[in-house]
N, C-alpha and C positions, 0 to 999 in steps of 0.2 A: 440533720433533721430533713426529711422530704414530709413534699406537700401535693398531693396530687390533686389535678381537678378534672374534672367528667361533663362533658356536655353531650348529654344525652339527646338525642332527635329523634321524629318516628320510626327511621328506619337507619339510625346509627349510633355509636356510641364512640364521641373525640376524647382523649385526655392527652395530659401532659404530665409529666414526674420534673418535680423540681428541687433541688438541693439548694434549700434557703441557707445552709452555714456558708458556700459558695459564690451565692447569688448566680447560681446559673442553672440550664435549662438540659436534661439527664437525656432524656427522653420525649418522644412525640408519637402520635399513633391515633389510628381510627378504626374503628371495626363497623365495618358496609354492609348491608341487605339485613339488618337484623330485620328478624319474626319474616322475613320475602321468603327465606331457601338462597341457595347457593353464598351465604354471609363471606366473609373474610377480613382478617385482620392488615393492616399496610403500616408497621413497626417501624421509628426511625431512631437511630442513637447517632452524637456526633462521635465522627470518628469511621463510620462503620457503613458496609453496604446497606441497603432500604432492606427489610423483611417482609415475605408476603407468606400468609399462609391461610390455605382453605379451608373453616371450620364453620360449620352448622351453628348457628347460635338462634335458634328459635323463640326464645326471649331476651330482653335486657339482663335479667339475672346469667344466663349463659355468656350475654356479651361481654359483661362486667368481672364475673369468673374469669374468662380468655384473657383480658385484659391483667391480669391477675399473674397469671400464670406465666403470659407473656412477659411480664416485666422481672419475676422472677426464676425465670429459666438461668438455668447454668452458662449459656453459650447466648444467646439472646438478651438476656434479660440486664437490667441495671442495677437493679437492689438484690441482696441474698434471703431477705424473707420481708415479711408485712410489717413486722415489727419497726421496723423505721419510719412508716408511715406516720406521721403525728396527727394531720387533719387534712381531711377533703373537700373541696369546691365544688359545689355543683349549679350549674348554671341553669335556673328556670326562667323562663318566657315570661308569664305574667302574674306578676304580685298581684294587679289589682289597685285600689288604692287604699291596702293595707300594710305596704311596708313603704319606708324611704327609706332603706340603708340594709344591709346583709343582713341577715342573720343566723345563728346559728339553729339547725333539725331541730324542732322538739315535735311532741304531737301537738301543740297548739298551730305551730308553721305547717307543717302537712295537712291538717283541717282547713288551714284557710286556702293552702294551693290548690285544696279539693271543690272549693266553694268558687272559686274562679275558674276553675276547670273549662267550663263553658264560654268565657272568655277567649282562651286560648284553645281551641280544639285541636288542632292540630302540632301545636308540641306540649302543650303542659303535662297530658297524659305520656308522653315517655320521658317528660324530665322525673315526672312523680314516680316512673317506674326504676327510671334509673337510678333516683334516691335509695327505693328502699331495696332495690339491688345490690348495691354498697353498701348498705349497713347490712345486711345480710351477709356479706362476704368481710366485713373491717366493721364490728360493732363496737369495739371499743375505744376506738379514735371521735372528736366532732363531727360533723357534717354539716356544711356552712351553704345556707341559698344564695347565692349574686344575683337577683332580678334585675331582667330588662328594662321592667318599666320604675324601677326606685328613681334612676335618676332623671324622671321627666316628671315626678314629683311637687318640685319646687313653682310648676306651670301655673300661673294665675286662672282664675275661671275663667275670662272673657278670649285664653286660647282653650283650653281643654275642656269647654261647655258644649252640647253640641246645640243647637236652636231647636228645639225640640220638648215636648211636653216636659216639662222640666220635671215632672214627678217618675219620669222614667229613670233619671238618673237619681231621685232619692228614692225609689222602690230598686230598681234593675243594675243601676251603679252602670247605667248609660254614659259616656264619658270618652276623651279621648285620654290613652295611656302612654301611645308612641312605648319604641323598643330602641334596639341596639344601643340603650342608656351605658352597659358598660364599653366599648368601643367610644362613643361619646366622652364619659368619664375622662378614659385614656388620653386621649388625641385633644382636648378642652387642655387638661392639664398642661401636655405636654406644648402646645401652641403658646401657651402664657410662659414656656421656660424660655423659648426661642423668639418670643418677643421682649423679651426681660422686665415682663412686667406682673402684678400682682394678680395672681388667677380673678378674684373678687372684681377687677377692676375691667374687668378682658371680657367685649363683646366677638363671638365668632358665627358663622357660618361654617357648621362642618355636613358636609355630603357623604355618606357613609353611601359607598354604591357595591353592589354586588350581586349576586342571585336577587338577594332581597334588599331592597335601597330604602333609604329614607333618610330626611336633611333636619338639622336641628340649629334653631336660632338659641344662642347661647348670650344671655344676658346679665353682665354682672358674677361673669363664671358658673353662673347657674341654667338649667334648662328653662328657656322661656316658650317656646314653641317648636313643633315638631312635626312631618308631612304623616305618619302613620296616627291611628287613631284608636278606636276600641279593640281591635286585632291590627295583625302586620299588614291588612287588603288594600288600606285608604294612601294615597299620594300617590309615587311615583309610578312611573310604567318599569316593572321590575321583567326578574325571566320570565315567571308564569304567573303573576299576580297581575290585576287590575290596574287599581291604583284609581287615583278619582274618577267616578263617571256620575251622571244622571242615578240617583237612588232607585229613580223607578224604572229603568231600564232592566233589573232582573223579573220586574213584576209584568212588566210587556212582553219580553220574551218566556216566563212561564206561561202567561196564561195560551200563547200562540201555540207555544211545542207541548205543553202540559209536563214541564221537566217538575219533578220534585223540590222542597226545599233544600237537602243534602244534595240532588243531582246540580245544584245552581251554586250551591257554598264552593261543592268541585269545581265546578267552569269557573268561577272569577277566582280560585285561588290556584287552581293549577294546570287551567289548559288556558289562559287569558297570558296577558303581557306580552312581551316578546312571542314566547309561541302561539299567543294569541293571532299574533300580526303575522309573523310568517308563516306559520301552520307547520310549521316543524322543528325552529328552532331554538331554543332557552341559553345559550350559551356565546357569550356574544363573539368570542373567536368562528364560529360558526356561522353567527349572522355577521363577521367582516369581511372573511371569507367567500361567503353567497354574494354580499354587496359588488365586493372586488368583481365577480365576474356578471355584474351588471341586472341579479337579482333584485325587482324595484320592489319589494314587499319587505325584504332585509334593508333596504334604504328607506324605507317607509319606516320601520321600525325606531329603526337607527335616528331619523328627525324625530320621530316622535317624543323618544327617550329622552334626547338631548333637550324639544322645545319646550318639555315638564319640568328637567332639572332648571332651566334656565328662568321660569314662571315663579319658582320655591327659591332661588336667590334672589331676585328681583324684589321678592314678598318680604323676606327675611332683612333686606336690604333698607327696605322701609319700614319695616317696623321696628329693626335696631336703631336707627339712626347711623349711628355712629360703630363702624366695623373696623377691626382690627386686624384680619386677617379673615382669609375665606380657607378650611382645609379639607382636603380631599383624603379617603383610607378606606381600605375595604380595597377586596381583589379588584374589580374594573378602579375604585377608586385610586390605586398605586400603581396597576398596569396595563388601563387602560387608554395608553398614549391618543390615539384615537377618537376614543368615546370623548375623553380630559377638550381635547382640539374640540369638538361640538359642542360640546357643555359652554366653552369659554368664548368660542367668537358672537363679538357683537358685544359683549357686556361693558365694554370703552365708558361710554355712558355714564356706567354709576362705579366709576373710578376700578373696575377690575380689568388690569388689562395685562396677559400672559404674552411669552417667551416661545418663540414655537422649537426653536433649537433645544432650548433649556425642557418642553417640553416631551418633545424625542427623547430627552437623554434620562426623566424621570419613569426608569422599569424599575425597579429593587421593591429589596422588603428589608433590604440591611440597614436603610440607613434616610435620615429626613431630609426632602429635599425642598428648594427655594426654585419656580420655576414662573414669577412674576418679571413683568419688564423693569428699572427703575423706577420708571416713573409712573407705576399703579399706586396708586393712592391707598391700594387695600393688596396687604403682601397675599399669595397664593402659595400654601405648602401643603405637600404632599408627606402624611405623617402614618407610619406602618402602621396598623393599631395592636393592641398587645391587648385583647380580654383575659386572654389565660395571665399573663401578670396580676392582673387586679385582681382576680378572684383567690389565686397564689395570696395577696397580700390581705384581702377580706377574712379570709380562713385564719391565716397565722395570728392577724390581730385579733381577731373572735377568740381564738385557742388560748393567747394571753390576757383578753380581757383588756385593750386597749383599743376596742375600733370604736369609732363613733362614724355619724353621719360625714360625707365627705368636706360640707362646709366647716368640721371643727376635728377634720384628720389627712394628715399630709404624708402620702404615699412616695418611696425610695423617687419615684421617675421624676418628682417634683425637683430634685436637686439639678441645677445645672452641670454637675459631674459626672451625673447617672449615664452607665453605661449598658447594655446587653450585652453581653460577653458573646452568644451566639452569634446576634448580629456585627458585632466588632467581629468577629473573626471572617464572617462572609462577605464582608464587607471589603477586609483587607483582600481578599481574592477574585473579586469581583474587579477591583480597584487596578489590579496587574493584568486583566483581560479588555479593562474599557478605563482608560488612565481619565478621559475627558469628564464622569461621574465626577468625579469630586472638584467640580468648579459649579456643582448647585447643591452641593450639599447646604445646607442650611445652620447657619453659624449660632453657637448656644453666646 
């Protein structure tokens, strides 16, 4: 049985093919520029050279098609037709505060993704596209939503209120939603196996940092608070986003330039953050790069990143009480050795205190790593996240008719035996290029 899932974006379309009789991962792939011109697909199977190929894909439904076709090519492909497909994931931005848990397509789920639309501007409408894309190409399989914001759900009002006419949030559904819930999911779970303790019971601190960042106080195994807000713009200083500032800072700067309201949604979502500060850069191998050769607007950047995440642990720090573990995941979150060293110096204090060797040595995505001193009072792990797993297991359980909400269903990664077969394998190869990795690997 394969399970595929699709995370559709404005301008791309990820999936992944998975053989659940296996438990392992067939296939990976992305297809870039959709609806821009010049598109193309970047094909990976283990085993096998990368695939690249140039194809026009002017819609989602083209993109979703290629993806299609891609996976069942004769010489490329992993599957021999569609018919093995059993059911699809698909990853939307924002539920809203109408679901807490997966669900499976119907039109009542596409009505309400269309009513929040507005919410998420900038990805709901190509998640919505790439739904009915794939059921257009695989209509007779399920199609299952993972929403980002289900698992920030469980958030008490006095975090997710905002202080504000209160009847904006019972007319407008004003409100903070916070994202990257499934990553969170992941990495929550997987932190309670390597603590050997009861998820329920398990206060963390996880820093999801990457293009787009955001930190989640996890109280009780469940979401308690979260740095994003009504959209992905509020908290941290990401590539091109914002992240906190003065509210009225875009109404003083329109009224100076006369910029419109959509010209200002652009500036604080995708010329602000890191490119904001450097004026050129979003990628932060690029702003380490500039830094290195003594660019002060890339070192600017760089403190400023760092002195934000450091403010949302701090916060997160006090209003748990009691932490368990602090984890880091997400691309800068797992490799960026670097960025990890500014985020962490100075936290001594409130018992967080890192490894700088141990820290050097955590690059991978194979495999979890332990990169705290002994004697930190709050362990620091560095834990790969896996959303395409979850959503893999959302589907299959929808398709049988056994998922429930995540506080009363216990997903494969939850076993302390759980392995990824992918990463076990890159793992072992990685291990015979750099033998010193596996002295912080993080013991189950």
């Amino acid at each position: 049985m394969v399970i595929l899932t699709l995370n559709c974006g404005s301008s791309s379309a990820k999936y992944q093919v998975y053989d659940w009789d296996n438990k392992d991962v067939l296939a990976v792939g992305v297809v870039e520029k959709v609806t821009l011109g010049d598109s193309f697909i970047t094909h990976e199977v283990k085993g096998k050279p990368k695939y690249t190929l140039n194809h026009n894909c002017p819609t989602h439904t083209d993109a979703v098609d290629l993806i299609i076709k891609t996976l069942t090519d004769p010489e490329k492909g992993v599957i021999t037709d569609m018919s093995v497909i059993k059911a699809v994931g698909h990853r939307v931005l924002h539920g809203g505060d109408k679901f807490t848990k997966s669900v499976i397509v119907d039109d009542a789920a596409m009505k309400a993704f269309n009513e929040v639309k507005d919410l998420g501007p900038l990805h709901n409408p190509a998640n919505i596209m790439g739904i009915e894309a794939a059921k257009k190409v695989l209509p007779n399989v399920p199609h299952c939503a993972v929403m980002d914001t289900a698992w920030h759900q469980t958030m008490p009002p006095e975090s997710f209120l905002y202080a504000m006419p209160y009847e904006w949030y019972e007319q407008y559904a004003v409100r903070r939603y916070g994202f990257h819930g499934t990553s969170f999911l992941y990495t929550a779970k997987r932190a309670a196996v390597l603590l050997g303790k009861d998820p329920f019971k398990t206060n963390l601190i996880i820093a999801h940092i990457g293009n787009g960042s955001s930190i989640n106080a996890v109280k009780d195994g469940c979401s308690f608070d979260t740095s994003m807000g009504i959209t992905p713009l509020e908290g941290l200083v990401m590539g091109t986003r914002a992240g906190d500032a003065d509210m009225a800072t875009p109404f003083y700067v329109m009224r100076k330039t006369g910029m419109s309201a959509a010209e200002m949604e652009t500036a604080l979502n995708k010329k602000s953050g890191l490119l904001g500060i450097t004026g050129q850069y979003a990628d932060r191998r690029d702003i380490q790069a500039a830094a290195l050769k003594g660019d002060k607007r890339a070192i600017l950047s760089q403190n400023m990143e760092a002195y934000r995440v450091k403010k949302y642990i701090g916060a997160y720090r006090a209003a748990l009480g009691r932490v368990d573990a602090l984890v880091f995941t997400a691309g800068v979150g797992e490799f960026g050795t670097f960025m990890r060293q500014l985020f962490l110096d100075g936290l001594e204090s409130i018992g967080i205190v890192y490894d700088p060797a141990k820290n050097n040595l955590a690059h991978t995505r194979n495999t979890e790593t332990l990169i705290s001193k002994p004697e930190s009072s709050i362990p620091i792990f560095i834990i790969p996240t896996d959303e395409e797993l979850v959503m893999t297991e959302d589907a299959f359980a929808l398709m049988k008719g056994t998922y429930d909400v995540h506080t009363k269903f216990t997903y494969s990664f939850q076993s302390k035996d759980y392995v990824n077969k992918s990463r076990a394998a890159g793992l072992k190869e990685e291990l015979v290029k750099n033998p010193e990795l596996a002295s912080i690997i993080a013991k189950v």
